[in-house]
Structure formats: C-alpha cells, structure tokens
C-alpha positions, 0 to 999 in steps of 0.5 A: 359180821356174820359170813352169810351177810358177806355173801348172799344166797344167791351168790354161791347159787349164781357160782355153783350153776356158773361152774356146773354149767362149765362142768357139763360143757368140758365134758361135752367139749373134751373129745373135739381137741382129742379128735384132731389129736388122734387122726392124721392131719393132710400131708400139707396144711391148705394154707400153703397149697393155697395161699402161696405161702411156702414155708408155714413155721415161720408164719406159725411157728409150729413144725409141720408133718412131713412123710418122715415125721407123719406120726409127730402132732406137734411136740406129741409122739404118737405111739404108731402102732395103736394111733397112726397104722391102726384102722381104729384112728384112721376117722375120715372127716365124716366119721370125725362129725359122726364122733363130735356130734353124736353128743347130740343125737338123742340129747333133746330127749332129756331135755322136756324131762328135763324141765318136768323133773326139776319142777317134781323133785327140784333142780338140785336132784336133776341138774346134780344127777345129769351131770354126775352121770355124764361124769361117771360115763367120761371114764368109760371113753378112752376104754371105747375109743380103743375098741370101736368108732362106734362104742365111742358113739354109744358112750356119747349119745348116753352122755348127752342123753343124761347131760342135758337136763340141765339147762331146763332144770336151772331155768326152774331155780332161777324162776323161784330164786331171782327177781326178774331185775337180777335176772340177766345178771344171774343168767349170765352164770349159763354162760359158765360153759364158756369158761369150761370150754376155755379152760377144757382146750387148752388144758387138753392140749397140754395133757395131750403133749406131754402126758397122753390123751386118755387122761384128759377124759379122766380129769373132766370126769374128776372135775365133775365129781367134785363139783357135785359133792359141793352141790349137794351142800351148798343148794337148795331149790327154794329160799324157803328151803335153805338153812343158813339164808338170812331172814333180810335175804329171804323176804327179798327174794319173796317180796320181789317176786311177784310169786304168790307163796300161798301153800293152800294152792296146788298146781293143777296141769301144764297148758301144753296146747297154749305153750306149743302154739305161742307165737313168742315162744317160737319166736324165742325159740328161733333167736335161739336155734341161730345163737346156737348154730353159730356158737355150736360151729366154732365151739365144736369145729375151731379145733380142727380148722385151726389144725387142718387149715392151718397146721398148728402144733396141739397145744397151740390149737388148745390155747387159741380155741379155749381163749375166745371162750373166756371173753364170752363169760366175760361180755356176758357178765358185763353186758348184764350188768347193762341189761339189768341197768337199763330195765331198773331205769326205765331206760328200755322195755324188757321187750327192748333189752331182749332185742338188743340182746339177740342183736348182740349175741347173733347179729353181730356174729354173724356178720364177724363169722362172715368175715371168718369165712373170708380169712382163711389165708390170714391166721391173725385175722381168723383169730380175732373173727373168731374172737369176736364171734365167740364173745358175742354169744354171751349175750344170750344169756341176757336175750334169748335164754332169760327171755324164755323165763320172762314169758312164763316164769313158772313154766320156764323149765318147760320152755327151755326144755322145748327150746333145747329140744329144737335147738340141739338138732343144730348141735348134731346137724352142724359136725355133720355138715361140717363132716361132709363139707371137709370129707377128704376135702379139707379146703379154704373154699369148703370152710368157707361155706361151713361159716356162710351157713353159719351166718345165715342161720344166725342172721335170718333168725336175728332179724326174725325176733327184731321185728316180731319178738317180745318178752312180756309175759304170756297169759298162760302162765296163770295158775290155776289151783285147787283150794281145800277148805276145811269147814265142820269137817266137810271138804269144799273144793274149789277152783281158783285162778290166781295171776302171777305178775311180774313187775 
C-alpha cells in the first residue's frame, strides 16, 4: 500500500494549517508571560490583603516577594541592574496593556488583504510569507525590549501586521479542498493556536527559570522557520494542483464540492456592496467579536492575573495559563467530529449545528467566566472557571468561523478578512482595558470587572446570533463569468451566471 493511500491529502494539509496556526498564535502569545516576568509584582499578592489569608505558600506553594527578595520571580534571579532599577522594566499596568496589545493595533489592516491575495497568488504563498515575517521579526524583540517600551511596540504592530493574513487566507484553501460535510472537522485545525498557546506558557516559563527570558523570542522564531520549510513541500492550493494526491482522492474532493471547475470561466469582481450589507455576515461577524473577546481576555490576561492575583512563582503560571489551551484543541476536535455527524444524518440544519456551536464556544463561557470573576479568593476555583471558559471556545471553529465559509464558499477568505478586521479591535481594545482596570490597582474587585465585560460581550453577541443567524448560503456567492468562444477565428464574449451549490 502505498503512502498517500495511508494518509490522505487533506490530512498533512489539516496538520500543516493545525500547526501553522499554533506557530502564528506562540509568536503573538510569547511576550505575555515574558511581561509578568520581567516587571516587579505588588509587594503582596491581593489574595492575602484581601481574603484574609495570611500565609499564601502554604496555599500555593510559591515563595512570595518580600522587600529583601524584590528581585527574585519565583526560582528566576533577576539581574538587578538591567530588569529590576532600570526605568526600562519598570512598566505601569497601562503601559504592560499598551505592550501585549499593540499586536493588535494595526493587525486588521492585513486582514482583507489578507483574503484578496490568497484568492490572486494562493493561500500557500501568503499564509506561508505572513508567518515567516512575523517569525523573522521575533529575533528583533529582545534587542527593543532593552532599548525602549516603545521600539518593542513597533516591533509588535509590524509583527501583527504580517501575521495576520493568515486566517483569511486559510478560509480560501479550505473553500477549494473540503466538502462542506468535513468542514467542521477541518476547521477545527484553526484552533491549532490553542495548542501553541498551551505549549508557548509553559515552555516559557521553564526558559525563563532556568535560562533567561531573551531566549524564549529566539525558539518561537525557530519554530516558525521550521514550519514554513515543510509548508513549502508539503502544500498546495488546489487538489488539481498537488503531485502526489491519488486519482480516488482527487474526484472526491471535486465531486463533492459542488464548485463548477470549468476553466472556460473567469471571475469577474467581488460583490462588495451585497457583502458589507448582508445581514448574516454581520450577524457571524458579531458571534465572532463575543468569541473573541472572551478567548482574548483570558488568553492575553491569564498570566498576569495568576501572578498578580495570586502570587505564584513563573514557572507555575506557565504551566496553568498553557493547560486550559490544550483542552481547547481537544473539545474542538471532538465537538467536530458531532458537528459533522449531525449534518451528515440529517439530525440538525446546518443553521442549527452553527447555533449551537456559537452556544457552545460563548454562551457557555460567558457564564463560566461569570463565575471567574466571583473566584478571585479561591485558586482551585479560578482554574477550573478558566479551564472551562478556554475549552469551550473551540467550538468556534465549528460555529462562527466554518459559518463564514458556509454563506459564501467562494468569497470566504473575504469574509473572514472582514470578520478579523472587526474583531481584532477587541484584541487590542481588551489589554487596554484591562490596563486601565489594574493601573496601580491590581485588586479582586478590579479583575472582577475585566471578566463581567468579558461576559457581557460573549453572552449579548451569543444570544444575538440565536435567534437571528443563519449559515445558508447567500445569493451573492454566485459567480459570474466571462465565457470566450473561439468560432472561425472570431472572439464571441458572453456573460454567463453560474450557481455554485453546496449540498
């Protein structure tokens, strides 16, 4: 038997987008453990100025700073004259937010490009450059960090500025390789960056304790050089295009796309008006924002509130702000495989399975974050709130993302280009909140407010969707083409609408 008939095509494709994904998310996700890291923490953590708990390592286990052992971060001796005197790292709360959300900044301006230049030159050149980039730029972080608070945000709004093409320009891929019965299942490689957040904590708070923090920028960016050598041989755009997919797997995919392939056909424009005034995609757009909020809110901030809230040492807080990131890639992978069950037997419409989806990755959170916010003097209870809160957002590859390819499979790296456009202003918008809330002010009652914002954001926007989404496919994802016919040497053009159905 040969080796391609042992894995399919669309299995290394599901794997290199998985894993490209986690690439772009540890490269976004590094800085948020280095930060805690790096700044001095309160003189006591709130949880005993505030819950009347006296002696906080026997609650912990983590040795906590005093005036004689202010330059200690857990097991992590800080070299005093370059981390703990110098003005350099001595960030505010706000200027931290300022730091961790500048990724976001301008991160929405790639994001329609994004979707346009995977649909010209292909998603394997633009979702493989965007990350190389932001890559390549990750060796230049330690250098600004020691220059200037604000070379290090330079170097952060170019990063996201490069990085994020990728979403859109995978939704262009998935729309010419996956029957949309698979589609929930393959989506859930999106939620790849789960994984490279799980595995960016901790591994950086084990760098941190025992080699130093510079080195943590200077793995990702080897991970993300790696990756992209196996993209370049292991990706192709189009089934048509890849030499060593089987003749079996190819009609597969053709047949059950319901694309026409007819070459004589060439795409005349994008429907920009009937795009930005459809109600679904606005509709998708918001399940989205609330999603993202709240994955956003404890992806960004779990670090510092398990340091500063609770006092523990680096390296725990890389291990139990990376942990709740693995289940996320997990429940999305199984809650897919249901999604995908159900639309094959007929059980729910396809409106349905992305109703319950969004449910699943905001509703439920929200309410889990709601009780985040009530936690704040019992450790075990903030872990397993936060546990629950990040797992359940992997449903949004089976809801609101694989939505946006259902309403228009052939303007869908379009659609998510506007999607990310929109939603990336809560990336930026929430470190920043977050950094005012906590401003010389790292109190209970303050996080208590960043996670009620959080979850009126996810639930309003979940219950929105219930009631007035849908995924069917929208009428503007007709084509239309321009058909050249050669009669006696005479050139005939003529335009021709043809439907695109998606069973």
């Amino acid at each position: 038997m040969s080796f391609k008939n042992l894995i399919s095509c669309r299995d290394v494709l599901w794997w290199m987008v998985f894993s490209g994904i986690a690439v772009n998310f540890m490269l976004r996700v590094n800085l948020n453990l280095v930060i805690v890291a790096i700044v001095p923490p309160p003189e006591n953590s709130p949880i005993i100025s505030q819950c009347n708990q006296i002696d906080n390592t026997k609650i912990n286990n983590v040795t906590l700073l005093d005036n004689r052992t202010l330059s200690t971060f857990g097991n992590y001796q800080l070299n005093s004259s370059r981390m703990v005197n110098d003005q350099l790292f001595r960030w505010n709360e706000y200027e931290q937010g300022l730091a961790t959300g500048a990724y976001y900044w301008i991160h929405w301006l790639s994001e329609i490009p994004g979707g346009i230049l995977a649909r010209k030159y292909g998603t394997k050149v633009v979702f493989g450059i965007g990350n190389l980039m932001a890559a390549l730029l990750g060796f230049f972080l330690p250098l600004a960090m020691n220059h200037h608070l604000y070379s290090l945000i330079f170097i952060r709004v170019i990063q996201g500025l490069v990085a994020g093409v990728a979403y859109p320009a995978t939704h262009d891929m998935t729309a010419k390789w996956i029957p949309q019965n698979e589609r929930s299942k393959f989506v859930s490689a999106y939620m790849g960056g789960g994984v490279g957040i799980g595995l960016t904590y901790p591994l950086c708070g084990f760098i941190i304790e025992n080699v130093n923090w510079e080195i943590v920028f200077y793995c990702t960016s080897c991970f993300g050089i790696i990756w992209y050598i196996l993209w370049l041989f292991l990706v192709y755009d189009t089934p048509q295009q890849h030499p060593r997919i089987s003749e079996k797997e190819k009609n597969y995919i053709l047949d059950n796309l319901g694309t026409s392939v007819d070459h004589e056909y060439q795409e005349t424009s994008i429907p920009w008006r009937k795009i930005l005034t459809s109600l679904p995609v606005w509709l998708t757009i918001l399940s989205n924002w609330g999603a993202v909020w709240g994955y956003f809110t404890l992806m960004t901030q779990a670090p510092a509130y398990f340091k500063f809230i609770h006092g523990w040492s680096i390296n725990k807080t890389g291990i139990l702000s990376g942990l709740p990131h693995f289940m996320t890639m997990v429940f999305s992978w199984i809650f897919a495989h249901l999604c995908d069950w159900l639309l094959r037997t007929e059980r729910l419409s396809i409106t349905n399975v992305r109703k319950l989806a969004t449910f699943i990755c905001a509703g439920m959170p929200s309410l889990t974050i709601l009780g985040l916010s009530f936690s704040g003097c019992y450790p075990a209870l903030a872990v397993f709130f936060i546990l629950c809160g990040i797992a359940g957002a992997g449903a949004s590859s089976s809801g609101p993302l694989a939505n946006l390819v259902d309403l228009s499979p052939n303007y869908a790296s379009v659609l998510l280009g506007i999607c990310g456009l929109v939603v990336d202003i809560a990336g930026f918008l929430s470190p920043i909140v977050v950094g005012i809330l906590t401003n010389e002010n790292q109190t209970i009652d303050q996080w208590r407010l960043i996670f009620i914002i959080a979850t009126l954001n996810m639930g309003l926007s979940c219950i929105i969707y219930s009631i007035w989404g849908t995924a069917e496919q929208q009428t503007w994802n007709r084509y239309q083409r321009v058909v050249v016919d050669v009669e006696d040497n005479n050139l005939t053009m003529e335009l021709k609408k043809t439907e695109n159905n998606h069973s």
